[in-house]
Each structure stands twice: as C-alpha cells, then as structure tokens.
C-alpha beads as a LAMMPS data file, in Angstrom:
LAMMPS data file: protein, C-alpha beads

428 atoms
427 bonds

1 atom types
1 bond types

-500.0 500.0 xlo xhi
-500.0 500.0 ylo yhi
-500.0 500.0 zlo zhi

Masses

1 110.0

Atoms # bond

1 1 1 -207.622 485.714 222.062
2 1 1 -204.319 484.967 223.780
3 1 1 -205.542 480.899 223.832
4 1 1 -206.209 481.382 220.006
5 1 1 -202.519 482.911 219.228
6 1 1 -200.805 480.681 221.656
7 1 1 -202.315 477.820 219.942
8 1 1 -201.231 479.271 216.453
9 1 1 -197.666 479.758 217.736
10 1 1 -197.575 476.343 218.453
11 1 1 -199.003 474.799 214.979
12 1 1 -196.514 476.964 213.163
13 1 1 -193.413 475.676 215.041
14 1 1 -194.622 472.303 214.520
15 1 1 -195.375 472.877 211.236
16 1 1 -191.888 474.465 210.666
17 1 1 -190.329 471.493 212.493
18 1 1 -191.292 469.177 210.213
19 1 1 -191.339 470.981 207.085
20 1 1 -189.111 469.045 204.892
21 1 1 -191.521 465.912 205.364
22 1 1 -193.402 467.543 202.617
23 1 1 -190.976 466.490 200.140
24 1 1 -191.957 462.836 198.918
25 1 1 -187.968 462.082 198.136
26 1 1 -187.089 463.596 201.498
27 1 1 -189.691 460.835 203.452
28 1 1 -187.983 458.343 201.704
29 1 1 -184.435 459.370 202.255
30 1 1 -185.650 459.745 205.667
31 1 1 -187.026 456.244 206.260
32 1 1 -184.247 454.570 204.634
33 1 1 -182.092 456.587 207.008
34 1 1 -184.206 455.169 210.070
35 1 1 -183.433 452.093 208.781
36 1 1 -179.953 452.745 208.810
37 1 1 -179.854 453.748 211.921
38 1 1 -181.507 451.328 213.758
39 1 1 -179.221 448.655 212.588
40 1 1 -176.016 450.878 213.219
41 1 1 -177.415 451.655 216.962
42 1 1 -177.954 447.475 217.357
43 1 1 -174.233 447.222 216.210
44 1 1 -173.003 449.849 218.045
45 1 1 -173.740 447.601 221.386
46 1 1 -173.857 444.292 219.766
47 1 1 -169.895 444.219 217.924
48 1 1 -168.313 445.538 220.972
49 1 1 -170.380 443.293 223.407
50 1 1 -169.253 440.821 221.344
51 1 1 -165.126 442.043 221.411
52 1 1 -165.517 441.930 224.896
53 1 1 -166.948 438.715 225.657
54 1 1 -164.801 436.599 223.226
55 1 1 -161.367 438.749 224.694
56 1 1 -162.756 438.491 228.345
57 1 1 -162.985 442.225 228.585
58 1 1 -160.003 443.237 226.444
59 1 1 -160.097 447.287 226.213
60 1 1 -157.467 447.658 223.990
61 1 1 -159.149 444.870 221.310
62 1 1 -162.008 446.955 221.358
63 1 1 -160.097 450.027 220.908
64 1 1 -158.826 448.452 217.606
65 1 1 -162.480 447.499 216.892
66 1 1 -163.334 451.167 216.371
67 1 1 -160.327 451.882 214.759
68 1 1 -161.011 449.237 212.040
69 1 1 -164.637 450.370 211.429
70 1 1 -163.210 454.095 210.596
71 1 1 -160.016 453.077 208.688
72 1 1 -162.209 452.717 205.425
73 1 1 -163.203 456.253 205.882
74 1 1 -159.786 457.303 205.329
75 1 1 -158.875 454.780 202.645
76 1 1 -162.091 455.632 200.411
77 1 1 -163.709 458.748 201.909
78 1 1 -162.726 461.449 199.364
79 1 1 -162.395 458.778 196.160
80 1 1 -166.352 458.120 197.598
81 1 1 -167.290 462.157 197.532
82 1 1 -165.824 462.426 194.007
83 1 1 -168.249 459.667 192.777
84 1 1 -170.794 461.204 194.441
85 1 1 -170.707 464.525 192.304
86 1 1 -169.950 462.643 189.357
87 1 1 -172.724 459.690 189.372
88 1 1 -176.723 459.545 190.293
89 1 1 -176.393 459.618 194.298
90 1 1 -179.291 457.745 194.521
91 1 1 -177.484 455.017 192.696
92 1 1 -174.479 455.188 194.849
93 1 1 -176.558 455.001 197.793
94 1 1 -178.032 451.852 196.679
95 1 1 -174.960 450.275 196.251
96 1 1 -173.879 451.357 199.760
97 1 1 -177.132 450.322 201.292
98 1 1 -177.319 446.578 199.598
99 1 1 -173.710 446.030 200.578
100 1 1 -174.132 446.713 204.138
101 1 1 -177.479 444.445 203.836
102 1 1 -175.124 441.679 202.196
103 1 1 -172.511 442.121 204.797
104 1 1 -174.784 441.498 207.743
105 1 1 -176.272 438.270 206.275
106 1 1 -173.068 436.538 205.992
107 1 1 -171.887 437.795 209.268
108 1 1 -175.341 436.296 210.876
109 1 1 -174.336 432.839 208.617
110 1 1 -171.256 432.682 210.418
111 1 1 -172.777 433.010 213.428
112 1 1 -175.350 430.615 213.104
113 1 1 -172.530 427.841 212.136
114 1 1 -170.775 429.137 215.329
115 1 1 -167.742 430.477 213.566
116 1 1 -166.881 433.172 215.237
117 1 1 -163.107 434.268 216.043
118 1 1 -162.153 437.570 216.799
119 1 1 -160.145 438.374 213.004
120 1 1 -163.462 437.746 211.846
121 1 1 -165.576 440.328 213.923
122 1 1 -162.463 442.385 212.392
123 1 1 -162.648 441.647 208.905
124 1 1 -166.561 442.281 208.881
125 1 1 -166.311 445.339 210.523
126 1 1 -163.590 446.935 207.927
127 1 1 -166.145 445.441 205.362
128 1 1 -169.144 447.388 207.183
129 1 1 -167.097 450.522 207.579
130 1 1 -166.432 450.241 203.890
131 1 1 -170.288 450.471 203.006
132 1 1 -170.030 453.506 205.286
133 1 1 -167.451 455.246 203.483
134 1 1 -169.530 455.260 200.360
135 1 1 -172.734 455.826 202.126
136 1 1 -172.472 459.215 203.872
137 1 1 -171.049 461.636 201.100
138 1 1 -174.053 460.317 198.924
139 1 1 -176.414 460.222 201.471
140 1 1 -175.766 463.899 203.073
141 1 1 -175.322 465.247 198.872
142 1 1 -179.021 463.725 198.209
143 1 1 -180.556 466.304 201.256
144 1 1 -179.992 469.386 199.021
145 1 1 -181.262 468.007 196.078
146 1 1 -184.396 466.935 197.273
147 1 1 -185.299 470.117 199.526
148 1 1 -185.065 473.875 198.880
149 1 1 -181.748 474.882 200.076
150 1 1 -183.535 477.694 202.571
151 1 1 -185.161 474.412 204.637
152 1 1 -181.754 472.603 204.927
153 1 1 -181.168 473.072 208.148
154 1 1 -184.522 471.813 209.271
155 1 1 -183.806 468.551 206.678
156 1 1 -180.109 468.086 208.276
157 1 1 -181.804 467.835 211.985
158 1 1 -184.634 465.597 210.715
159 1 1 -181.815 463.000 209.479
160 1 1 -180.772 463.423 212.445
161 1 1 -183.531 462.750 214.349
162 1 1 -183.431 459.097 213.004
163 1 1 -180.133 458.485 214.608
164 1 1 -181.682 460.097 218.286
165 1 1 -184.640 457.891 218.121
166 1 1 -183.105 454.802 217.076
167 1 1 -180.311 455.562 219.503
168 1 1 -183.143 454.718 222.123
169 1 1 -185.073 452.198 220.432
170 1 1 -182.118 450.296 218.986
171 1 1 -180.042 450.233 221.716
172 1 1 -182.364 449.302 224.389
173 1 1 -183.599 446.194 221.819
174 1 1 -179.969 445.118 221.349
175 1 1 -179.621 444.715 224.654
176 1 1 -182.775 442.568 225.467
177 1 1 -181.953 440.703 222.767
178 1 1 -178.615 440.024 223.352
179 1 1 -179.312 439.248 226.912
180 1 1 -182.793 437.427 226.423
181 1 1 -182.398 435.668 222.688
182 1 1 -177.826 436.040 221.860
183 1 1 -175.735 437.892 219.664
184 1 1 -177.048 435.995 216.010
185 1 1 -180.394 437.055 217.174
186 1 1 -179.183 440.437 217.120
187 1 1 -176.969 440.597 213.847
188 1 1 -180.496 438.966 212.354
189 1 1 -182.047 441.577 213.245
190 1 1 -179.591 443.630 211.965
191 1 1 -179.997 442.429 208.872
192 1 1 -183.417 442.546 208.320
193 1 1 -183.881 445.927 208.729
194 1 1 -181.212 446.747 206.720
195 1 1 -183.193 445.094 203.827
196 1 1 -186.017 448.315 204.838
197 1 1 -183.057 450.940 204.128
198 1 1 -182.603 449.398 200.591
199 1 1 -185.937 448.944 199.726
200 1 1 -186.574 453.243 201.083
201 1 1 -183.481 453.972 198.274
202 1 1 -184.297 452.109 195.549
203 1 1 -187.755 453.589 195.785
204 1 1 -186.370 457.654 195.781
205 1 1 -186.590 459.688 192.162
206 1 1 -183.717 461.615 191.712
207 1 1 -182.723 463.063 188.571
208 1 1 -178.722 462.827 188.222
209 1 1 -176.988 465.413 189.855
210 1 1 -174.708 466.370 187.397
211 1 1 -175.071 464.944 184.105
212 1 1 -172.976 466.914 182.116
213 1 1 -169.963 464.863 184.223
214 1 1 -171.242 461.625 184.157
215 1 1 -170.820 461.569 180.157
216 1 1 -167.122 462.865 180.406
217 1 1 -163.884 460.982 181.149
218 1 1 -163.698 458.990 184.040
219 1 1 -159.662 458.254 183.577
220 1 1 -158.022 457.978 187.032
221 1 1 -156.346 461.555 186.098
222 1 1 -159.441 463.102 185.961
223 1 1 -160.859 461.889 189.337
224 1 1 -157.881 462.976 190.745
225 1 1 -158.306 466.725 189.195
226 1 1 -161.894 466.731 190.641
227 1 1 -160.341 465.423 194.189
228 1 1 -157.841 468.534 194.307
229 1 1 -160.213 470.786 192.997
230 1 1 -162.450 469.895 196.079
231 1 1 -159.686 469.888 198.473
232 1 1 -158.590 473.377 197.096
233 1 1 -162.349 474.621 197.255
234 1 1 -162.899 473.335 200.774
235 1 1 -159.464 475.023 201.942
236 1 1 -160.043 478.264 200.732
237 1 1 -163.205 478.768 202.387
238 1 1 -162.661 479.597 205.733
239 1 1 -165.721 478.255 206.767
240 1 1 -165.388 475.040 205.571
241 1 1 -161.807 474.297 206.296
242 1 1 -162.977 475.578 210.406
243 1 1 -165.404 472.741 210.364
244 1 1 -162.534 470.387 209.037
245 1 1 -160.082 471.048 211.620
246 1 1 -162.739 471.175 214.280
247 1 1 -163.928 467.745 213.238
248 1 1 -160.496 466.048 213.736
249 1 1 -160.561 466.877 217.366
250 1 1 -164.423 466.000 217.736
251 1 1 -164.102 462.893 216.047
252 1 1 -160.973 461.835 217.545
253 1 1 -161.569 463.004 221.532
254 1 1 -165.363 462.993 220.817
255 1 1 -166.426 460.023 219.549
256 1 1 -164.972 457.171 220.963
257 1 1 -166.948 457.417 224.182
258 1 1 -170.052 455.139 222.735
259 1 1 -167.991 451.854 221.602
260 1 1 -165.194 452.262 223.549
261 1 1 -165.833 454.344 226.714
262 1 1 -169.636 453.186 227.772
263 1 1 -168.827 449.176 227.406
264 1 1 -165.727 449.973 229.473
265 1 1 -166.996 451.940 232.337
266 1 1 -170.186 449.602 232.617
267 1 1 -167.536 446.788 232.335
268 1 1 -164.645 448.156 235.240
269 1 1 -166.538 450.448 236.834
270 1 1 -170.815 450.112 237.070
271 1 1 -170.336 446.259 236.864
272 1 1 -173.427 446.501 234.047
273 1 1 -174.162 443.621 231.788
274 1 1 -175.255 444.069 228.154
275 1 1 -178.388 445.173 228.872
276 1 1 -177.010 448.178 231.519
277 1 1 -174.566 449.673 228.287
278 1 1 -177.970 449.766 226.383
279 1 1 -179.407 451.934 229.221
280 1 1 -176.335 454.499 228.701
281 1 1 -176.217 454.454 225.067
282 1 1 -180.372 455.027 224.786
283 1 1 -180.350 458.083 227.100
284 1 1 -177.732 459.949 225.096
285 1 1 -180.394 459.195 222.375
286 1 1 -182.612 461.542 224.031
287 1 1 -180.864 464.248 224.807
288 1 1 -179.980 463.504 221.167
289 1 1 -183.315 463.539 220.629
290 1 1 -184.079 467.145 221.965
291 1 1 -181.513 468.884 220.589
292 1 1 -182.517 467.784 217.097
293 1 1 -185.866 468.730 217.114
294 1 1 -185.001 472.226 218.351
295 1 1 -182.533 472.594 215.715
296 1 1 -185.325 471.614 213.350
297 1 1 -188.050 473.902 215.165
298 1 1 -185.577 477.038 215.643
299 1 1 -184.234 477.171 211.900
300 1 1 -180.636 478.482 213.468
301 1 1 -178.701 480.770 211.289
302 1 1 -175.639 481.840 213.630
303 1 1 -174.480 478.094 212.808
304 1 1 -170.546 478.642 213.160
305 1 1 -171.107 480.317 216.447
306 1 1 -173.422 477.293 217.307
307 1 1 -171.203 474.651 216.394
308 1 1 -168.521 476.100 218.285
309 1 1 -171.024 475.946 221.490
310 1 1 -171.585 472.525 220.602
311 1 1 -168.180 471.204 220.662
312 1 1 -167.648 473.147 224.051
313 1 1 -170.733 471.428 225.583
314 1 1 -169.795 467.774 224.621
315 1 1 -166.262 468.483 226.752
316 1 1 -167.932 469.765 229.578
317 1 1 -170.780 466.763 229.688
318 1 1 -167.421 464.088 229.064
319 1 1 -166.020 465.479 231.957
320 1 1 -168.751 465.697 233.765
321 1 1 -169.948 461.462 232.771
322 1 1 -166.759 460.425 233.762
323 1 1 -166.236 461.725 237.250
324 1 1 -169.652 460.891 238.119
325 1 1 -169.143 457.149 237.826
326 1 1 -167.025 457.323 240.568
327 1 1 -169.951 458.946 242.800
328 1 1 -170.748 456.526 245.757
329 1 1 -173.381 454.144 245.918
330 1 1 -176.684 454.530 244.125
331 1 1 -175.772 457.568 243.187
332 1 1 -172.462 456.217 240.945
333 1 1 -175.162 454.644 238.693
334 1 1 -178.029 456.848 238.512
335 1 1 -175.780 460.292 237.480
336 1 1 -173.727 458.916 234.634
337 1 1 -177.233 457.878 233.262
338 1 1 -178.540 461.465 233.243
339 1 1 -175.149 463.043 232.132
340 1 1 -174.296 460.751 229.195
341 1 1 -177.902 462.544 228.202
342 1 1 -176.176 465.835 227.968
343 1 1 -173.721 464.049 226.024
344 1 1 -176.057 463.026 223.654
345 1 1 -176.993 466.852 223.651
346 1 1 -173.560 468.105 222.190
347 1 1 -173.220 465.560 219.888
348 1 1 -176.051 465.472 218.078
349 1 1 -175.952 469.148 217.635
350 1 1 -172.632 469.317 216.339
351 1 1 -173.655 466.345 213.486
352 1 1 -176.444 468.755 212.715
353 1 1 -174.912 472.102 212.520
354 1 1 -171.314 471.159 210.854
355 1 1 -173.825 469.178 207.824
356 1 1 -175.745 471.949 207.895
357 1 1 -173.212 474.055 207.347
358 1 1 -171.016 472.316 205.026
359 1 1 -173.919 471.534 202.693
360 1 1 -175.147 475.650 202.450
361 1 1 -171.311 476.966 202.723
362 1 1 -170.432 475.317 199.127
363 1 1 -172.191 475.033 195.291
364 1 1 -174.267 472.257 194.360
365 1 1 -171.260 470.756 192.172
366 1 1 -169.272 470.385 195.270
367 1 1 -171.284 468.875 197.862
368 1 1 -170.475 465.919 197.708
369 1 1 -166.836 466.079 197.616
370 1 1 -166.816 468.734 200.671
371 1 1 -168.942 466.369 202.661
372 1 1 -166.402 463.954 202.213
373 1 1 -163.787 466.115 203.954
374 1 1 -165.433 465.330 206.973
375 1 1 -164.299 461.458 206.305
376 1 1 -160.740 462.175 206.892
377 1 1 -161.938 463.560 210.154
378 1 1 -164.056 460.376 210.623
379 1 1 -160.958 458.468 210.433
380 1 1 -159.271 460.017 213.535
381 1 1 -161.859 457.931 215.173
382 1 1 -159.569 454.803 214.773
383 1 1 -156.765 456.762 215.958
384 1 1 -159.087 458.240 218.493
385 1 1 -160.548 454.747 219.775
386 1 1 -157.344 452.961 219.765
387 1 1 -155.621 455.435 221.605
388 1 1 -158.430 455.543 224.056
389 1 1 -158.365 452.046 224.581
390 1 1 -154.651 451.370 225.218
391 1 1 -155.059 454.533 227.842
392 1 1 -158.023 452.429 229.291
393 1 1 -156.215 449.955 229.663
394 1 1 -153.452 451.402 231.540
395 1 1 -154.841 453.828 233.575
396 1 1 -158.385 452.652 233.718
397 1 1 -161.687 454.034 231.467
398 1 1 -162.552 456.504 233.705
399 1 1 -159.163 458.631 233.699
400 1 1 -159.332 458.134 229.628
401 1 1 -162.565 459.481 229.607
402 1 1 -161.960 462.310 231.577
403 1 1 -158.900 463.289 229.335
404 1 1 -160.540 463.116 226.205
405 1 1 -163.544 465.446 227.305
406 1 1 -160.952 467.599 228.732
407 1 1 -159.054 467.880 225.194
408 1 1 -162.721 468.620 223.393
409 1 1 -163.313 471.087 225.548
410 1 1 -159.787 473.381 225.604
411 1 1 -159.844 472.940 221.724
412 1 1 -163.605 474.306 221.706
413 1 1 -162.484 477.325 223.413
414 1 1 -159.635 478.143 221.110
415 1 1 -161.671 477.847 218.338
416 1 1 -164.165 480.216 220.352
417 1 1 -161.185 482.994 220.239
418 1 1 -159.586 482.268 217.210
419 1 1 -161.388 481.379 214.442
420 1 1 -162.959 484.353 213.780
421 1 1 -164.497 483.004 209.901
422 1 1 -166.423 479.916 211.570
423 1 1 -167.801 482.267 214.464
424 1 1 -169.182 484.352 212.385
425 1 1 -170.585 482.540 209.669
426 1 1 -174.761 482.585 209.214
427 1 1 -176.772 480.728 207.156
428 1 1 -178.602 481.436 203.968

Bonds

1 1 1 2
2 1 2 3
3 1 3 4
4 1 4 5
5 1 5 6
6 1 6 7
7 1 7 8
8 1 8 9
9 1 9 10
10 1 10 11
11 1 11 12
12 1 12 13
13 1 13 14
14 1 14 15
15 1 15 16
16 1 16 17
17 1 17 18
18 1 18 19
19 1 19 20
20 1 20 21
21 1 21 22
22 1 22 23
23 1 23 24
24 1 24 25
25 1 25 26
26 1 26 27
27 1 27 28
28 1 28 29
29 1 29 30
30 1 30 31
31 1 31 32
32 1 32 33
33 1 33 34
34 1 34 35
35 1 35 36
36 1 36 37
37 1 37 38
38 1 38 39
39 1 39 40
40 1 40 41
41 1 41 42
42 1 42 43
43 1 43 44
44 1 44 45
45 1 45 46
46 1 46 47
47 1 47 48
48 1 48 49
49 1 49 50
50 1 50 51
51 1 51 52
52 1 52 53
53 1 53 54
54 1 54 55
55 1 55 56
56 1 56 57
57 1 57 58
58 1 58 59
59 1 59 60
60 1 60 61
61 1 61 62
62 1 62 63
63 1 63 64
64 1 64 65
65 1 65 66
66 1 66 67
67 1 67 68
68 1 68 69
69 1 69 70
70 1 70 71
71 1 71 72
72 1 72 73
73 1 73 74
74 1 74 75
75 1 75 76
76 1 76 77
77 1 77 78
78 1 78 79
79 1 79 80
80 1 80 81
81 1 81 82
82 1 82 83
83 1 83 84
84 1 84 85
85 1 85 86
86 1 86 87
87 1 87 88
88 1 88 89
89 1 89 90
90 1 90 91
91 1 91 92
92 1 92 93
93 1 93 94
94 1 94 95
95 1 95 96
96 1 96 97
97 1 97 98
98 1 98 99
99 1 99 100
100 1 100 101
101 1 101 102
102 1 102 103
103 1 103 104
104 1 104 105
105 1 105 106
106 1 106 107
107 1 107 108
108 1 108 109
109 1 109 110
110 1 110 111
111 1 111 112
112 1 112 113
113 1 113 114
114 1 114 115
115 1 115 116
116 1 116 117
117 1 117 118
118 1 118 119
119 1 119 120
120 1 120 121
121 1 121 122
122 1 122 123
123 1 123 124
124 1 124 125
125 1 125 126
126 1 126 127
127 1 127 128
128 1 128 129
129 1 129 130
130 1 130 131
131 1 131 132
132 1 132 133
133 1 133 134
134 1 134 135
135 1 135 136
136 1 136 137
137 1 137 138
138 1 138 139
139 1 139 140
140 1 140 141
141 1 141 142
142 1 142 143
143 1 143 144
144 1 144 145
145 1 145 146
146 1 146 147
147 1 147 148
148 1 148 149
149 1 149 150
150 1 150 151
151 1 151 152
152 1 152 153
153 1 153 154
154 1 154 155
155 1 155 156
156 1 156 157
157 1 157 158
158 1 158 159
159 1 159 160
160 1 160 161
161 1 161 162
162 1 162 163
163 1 163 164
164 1 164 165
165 1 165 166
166 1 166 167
167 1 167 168
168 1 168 169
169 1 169 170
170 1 170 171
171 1 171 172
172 1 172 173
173 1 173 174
174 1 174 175
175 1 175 176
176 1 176 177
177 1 177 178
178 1 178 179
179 1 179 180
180 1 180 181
181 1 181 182
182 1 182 183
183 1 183 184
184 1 184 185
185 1 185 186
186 1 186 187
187 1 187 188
188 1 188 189
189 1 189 190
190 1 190 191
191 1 191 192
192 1 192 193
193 1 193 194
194 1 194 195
195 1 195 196
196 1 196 197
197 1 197 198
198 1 198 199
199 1 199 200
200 1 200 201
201 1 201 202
202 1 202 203
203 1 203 204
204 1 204 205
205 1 205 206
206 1 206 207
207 1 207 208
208 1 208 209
209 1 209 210
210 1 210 211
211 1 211 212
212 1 212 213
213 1 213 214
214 1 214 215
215 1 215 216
216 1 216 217
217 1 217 218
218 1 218 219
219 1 219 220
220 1 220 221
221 1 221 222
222 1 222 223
223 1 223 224
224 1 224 225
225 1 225 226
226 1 226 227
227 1 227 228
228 1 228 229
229 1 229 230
230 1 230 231
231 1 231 232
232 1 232 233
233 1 233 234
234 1 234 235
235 1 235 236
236 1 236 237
237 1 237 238
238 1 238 239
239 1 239 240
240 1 240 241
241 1 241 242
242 1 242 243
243 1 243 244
244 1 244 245
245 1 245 246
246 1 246 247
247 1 247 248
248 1 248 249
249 1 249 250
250 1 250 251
251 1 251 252
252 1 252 253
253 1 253 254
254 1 254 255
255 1 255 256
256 1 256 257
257 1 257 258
258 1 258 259
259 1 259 260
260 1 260 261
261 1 261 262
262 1 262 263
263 1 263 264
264 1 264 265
265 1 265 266
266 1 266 267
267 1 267 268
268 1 268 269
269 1 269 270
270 1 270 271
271 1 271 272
272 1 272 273
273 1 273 274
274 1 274 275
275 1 275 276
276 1 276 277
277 1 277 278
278 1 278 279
279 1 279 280
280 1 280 281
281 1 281 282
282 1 282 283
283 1 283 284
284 1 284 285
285 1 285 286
286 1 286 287
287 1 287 288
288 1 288 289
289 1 289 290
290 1 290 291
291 1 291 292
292 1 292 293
293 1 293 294
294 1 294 295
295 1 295 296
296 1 296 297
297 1 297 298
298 1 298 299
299 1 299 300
300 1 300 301
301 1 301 302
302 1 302 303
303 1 303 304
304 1 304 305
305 1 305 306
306 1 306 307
307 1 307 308
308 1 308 309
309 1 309 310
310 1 310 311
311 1 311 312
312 1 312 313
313 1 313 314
314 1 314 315
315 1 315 316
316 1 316 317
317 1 317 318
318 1 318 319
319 1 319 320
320 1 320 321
321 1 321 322
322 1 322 323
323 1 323 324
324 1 324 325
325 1 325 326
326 1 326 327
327 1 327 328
328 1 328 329
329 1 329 330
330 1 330 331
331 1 331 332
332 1 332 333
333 1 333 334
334 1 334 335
335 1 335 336
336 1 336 337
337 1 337 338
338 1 338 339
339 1 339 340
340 1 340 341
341 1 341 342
342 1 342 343
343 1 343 344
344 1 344 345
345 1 345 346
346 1 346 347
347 1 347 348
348 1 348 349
349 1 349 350
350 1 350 351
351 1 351 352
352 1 352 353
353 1 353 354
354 1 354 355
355 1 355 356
356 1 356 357
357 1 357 358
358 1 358 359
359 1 359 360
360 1 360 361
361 1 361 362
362 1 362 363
363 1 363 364
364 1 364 365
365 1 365 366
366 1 366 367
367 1 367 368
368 1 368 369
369 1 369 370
370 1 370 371
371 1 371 372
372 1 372 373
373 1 373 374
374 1 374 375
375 1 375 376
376 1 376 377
377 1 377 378
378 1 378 379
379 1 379 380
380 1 380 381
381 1 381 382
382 1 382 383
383 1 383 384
384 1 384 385
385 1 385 386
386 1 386 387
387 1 387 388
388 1 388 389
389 1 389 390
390 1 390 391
391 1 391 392
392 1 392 393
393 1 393 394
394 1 394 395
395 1 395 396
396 1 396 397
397 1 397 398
398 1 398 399
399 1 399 400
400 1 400 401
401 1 401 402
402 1 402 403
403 1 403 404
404 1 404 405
405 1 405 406
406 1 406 407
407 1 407 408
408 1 408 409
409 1 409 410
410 1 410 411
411 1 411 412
412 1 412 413
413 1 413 414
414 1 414 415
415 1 415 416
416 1 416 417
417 1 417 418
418 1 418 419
419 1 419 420
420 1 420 421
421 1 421 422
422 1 422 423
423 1 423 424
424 1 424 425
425 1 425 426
426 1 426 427
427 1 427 428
C-alpha cells in the first residue's frame, strides 16, 4: 500500500513537471528555444575563445566583447517590447529567429575565406545581440498565451530547462570542436541549428495577441505613448519595479562570470585550453539543470521571497568559485568545477522566478512591454563585462571575480530587509 502511493506520488510530480508539454504551441516554442540555446551556449565559448586567441589573451577586449553583445539590448529593448504587444509575437519571433540564422551564415563565410579581424567578431556580435533584443520580449510574451496562466511557472522553468541542458551539451561540443575540427566548424554548427529554431517558429499557431492595436496608428507618437504607459505600469507596481532594480545588479555583477570570468581564470589561473572552459561552463549547466526542474516540479508561489534567495545564493557560490581556484594542486582544479555548479544553481533560478514573476504580476496587454524592462537591466551586462574585464586586467580575474560575487551578494541582503513588496509577493 505504501509502494502503491509512493509510486503515485512520484507519477504526479512528474506529471506536474512537465505539464505544459501538453500544449502543442508550447512543444514548439520549446524546441525552437532548444535550438536557440544550443547555438547561444556554442557561442558563448566559441566568440570569446576566439577574442582571446586573435588578442593573445586580451581581458579587457573580451570585456568589450560582452559589452557589445548587450548594447543592443539597451538601444532596442523597450522599442522591441512595444512591438511585441502591438504585432503577432509569433511573427516577431520569426523575424528574430531568421536574422540570427542569417547572421551566423555570413559570419561562418567570413571565416571560411579566412577574414577574420577582431572589428569584425565586433560588428557580428552587435548584429547577434540585435536579433536578441527583439527575440526575448516576444519570446517570454508567447509563454502566456499559449499556456493557462495558473501553469506559468512550470512553462517559465521548462524554457529554462533548454538553456541548462544545452549549457552541457553545447558547451562541451564547442569545445571538442573547436579543439578537434576549429572555430568555422563551430560557427557552422552554429548555424545550422539555428535554421531548427526557425523552422520550430514558423511552425507555432498563434492567434494575434492584440488585434484591436495592430489596426490602429502606428505613428512614432503613439509607440512612444504605449512605451510610457509601460514604463509607468511597471513602476507603479512594486513588484515589478523590485525585479527591475534587482536585475541591474544581477545582470551587471552576475552575469559576466560565463564570457568574461571562466575564459579568464582557465586562461591566468587553471592554464585550461578551450576544451577545459567547456568543462566549467557545462557543469553550471547542471546545477542549472536541477534547479529548473524543481522549479517546474514544486509549482513555487512565494516567488519574490524566492528570487531574493536566489540572488543571495549566486553571491555566495561567486565567492566561493573564485577563491577556490587558488586552492593548491589538484584540488585548484577539481573545486571550481563543482562550485561554478552551484553557480549554475542561482542563476538559473533567478531567470526562472523574475519571468515567472513578471509575466503573472502584469495584464496580458502588457507583457510584453514589462518583459522588456528587464532589457535595460540586460544592458548593464556591457557595463558589467567591461568593467570586469579592465579590473581583470589590473588586478587579475580572480580578485574581479571575487568582488563582483561579493557586490551580488550585499545587494541580495538589502533587498532581503528592505523591499518588503517583492518579499512578499505570491503567485496566482
């Protein structure tokens, strides 16, 4: 009898942790998003690989790298979130998806001709982060359309289960590749799956979000009303404008330790080739990996207090990464590998929980524009990677590493005694 419920208990939390996989438009959202993903994780090691290499190890150059890819996010995030309410998302995301495709083919061409000069690794990745720009407000938007809004936490993790997974497989392929075969064999690669994401959009049925505004005006004045009328709505919830500020600090202190901080320590300090980074990067995919599915499983509701947790995790496990490189002997290499895991742990769950939130904190109407609040936070990841890789430079990866973590951490406990709306917010 207690084998029999035991078992049942089981089959219902698997059943509840893949849920949204019922929806036909969610399987496709969510293959095009593997897709996606796979390529970005190749990328991710390949482009600054690549910085480093041509600059002979140059921390500051790829610094700038990062900050290039997130400048567009800045430029067009909120002009992209406005479309994204206005127009058919699935149509946007098309657009986004074949763009990126087009990009990576004429990156590989230049490759294969052997032109390939530093301003041009810079100029394709502003081009790339462009695609980006557009691709996430319309992307994240689509999830509530195609699943009941009660299951959106469960579809949030799922999406983000494709990053965890193809954090491992794509970065331990990149750097075989790169290593075995050489960076066009990678950006081909690149492409070609990319050419899988589009083919997963342009196969999704989505009526049109909103079609009493695609018919009206779409006069520059207008867009701009819709912008501030976002801005205002996502300010005056005090929900909403927590995650915001919280997301500057995580995305500027948080996220530059995958293309700037992992090359560099395997660079100065582990003395790892291309394939070594892909060792780091894949085991933050799965601690990724776990905490996605137990989001999905566990159907959180407490998700402010969560995210708060989150953010205070990913400090402690920076901190933790970087002074463990400096460990002695075998054991310099083999901790960093199981802590950048736990790293992989606090990201993943804040991407998770701060969608999850922002997409059942606001109205249908505004979705996509309040997603796209979080790409002026994305942005501080070019201040965030540039910064970190002059302070690399001078006082070595490590010490940079250790700083940052220190700075996520401090600002997750103020936000853990002060911000008393995103503590206590719960889920429909």
């Amino acid at each position: 009898m207690i084998r029999s419920l035991n078992q049942a208990m089981r089959d219902v939390t698997f059943e509840r942790m893949f849920e949204s996989l019922k929806y036909r438009d969610f399987r496709l959202l969510w293959l095009g998003q593997g897709a996606h993903a796979a390529a970005l994780w190749i990328e991710m090691v390949a482009r600054p690989w690549l910085v480093l290499e041509i600059t002979n190890g140059d921390a500051t150059m790829v610094g700038l790298m990062v900050a290039t890819r997130a400048a567009p996010s800045l430029l067009f995030g909120l002009f992209a979130g406005v479309l994204s309410d206005r127009f058919n998302r699935k149509y946007l995301l098309l657009a986004a998806k074949s763009s990126a495709f087009i990009i990576s083919l004429l990156f590989v061409g230049l490759l294969i001709l052997g032109y390939m000069e530093l301003w041009v690794i810079f100029l394709f990745t502003f081009l790339r982060g462009s695609a980006m720009a557009f691709d996430q407000p319309a992307r994240q938007s689509l999830v509530s359309q195609v699943v009941p809004v009660t299951i959106i936490t469960n579809s949030v993790a799922l999406m983000s289960s494709t990053q965890s997974v193809m954090r491992i497989v794509g970065v331990l392929v990149s750097g075989l590749v790169i290593e075995i075969l050489g960076f066009t064999y990678a950006f081909g690669l690149v492409a070609f799956i990319y050419s899988g994401a589009v083919i997963a959009t342009a196969l999704l049925k989505v009526e049109p979000n909103n079609k009493s505004v695609m018919k009206s005006s779409t006069s520059p004045r207008v867009i701009k009303a819709e912008l501030l009328e976002g801005l205002r709505y996502g300010f005056q919830n005090s929900t909403i404008r927590g995650i915001v500020v919280m997301s500057l600090i995580f995305y500027a202190f948080a996220m530059s330790y995958m293309q700037v901080f992992i090359p560099l320590i395997a660079w100065q300090q582990l003395e790892l080739g291309a394939r070594g980074v892909s060792y780091l990067a894949a085991t933050t995919g799965i601690g990724a990996l776990f905490a996605t599915f137990s989001i999905a499983a566990m159907y959180p509701k407490k998700l402010g207090f969560i995210l708060i947790l989150s953010l205070i995790g990913m400090g402690i496990a920076l901190i933790a990464y970087s002074a463990s490189a400096l460990l002695p002997g075998r054991l310099g290499l083999i901790a960093p590998i199981v802590l950048i895991g736990l790293v992989g742990v606090g990201q993943t769950g804040y991407f998770s929980i701060s969608n999850a939130t922002l997409l059942t904190a606001s109205p249908p109407e505004f979705r996509g524009r309040i997603v796209s609040l979080t790409s002026l936070d994305r942005a501080m990841s070019a201040v965030g990677g540039a910064m970190g890789g002059v302070l690399a430079g001078l006082f070595g990866a490590i010490a940079a590493q250790g700083l940052y973590g220190a700075i996520v951490l401090i600002a997750g406990l103020i936000f853990l005694l002060k911000s008393k709306g995103l503590r206590q917010y719960v889920a429909p």
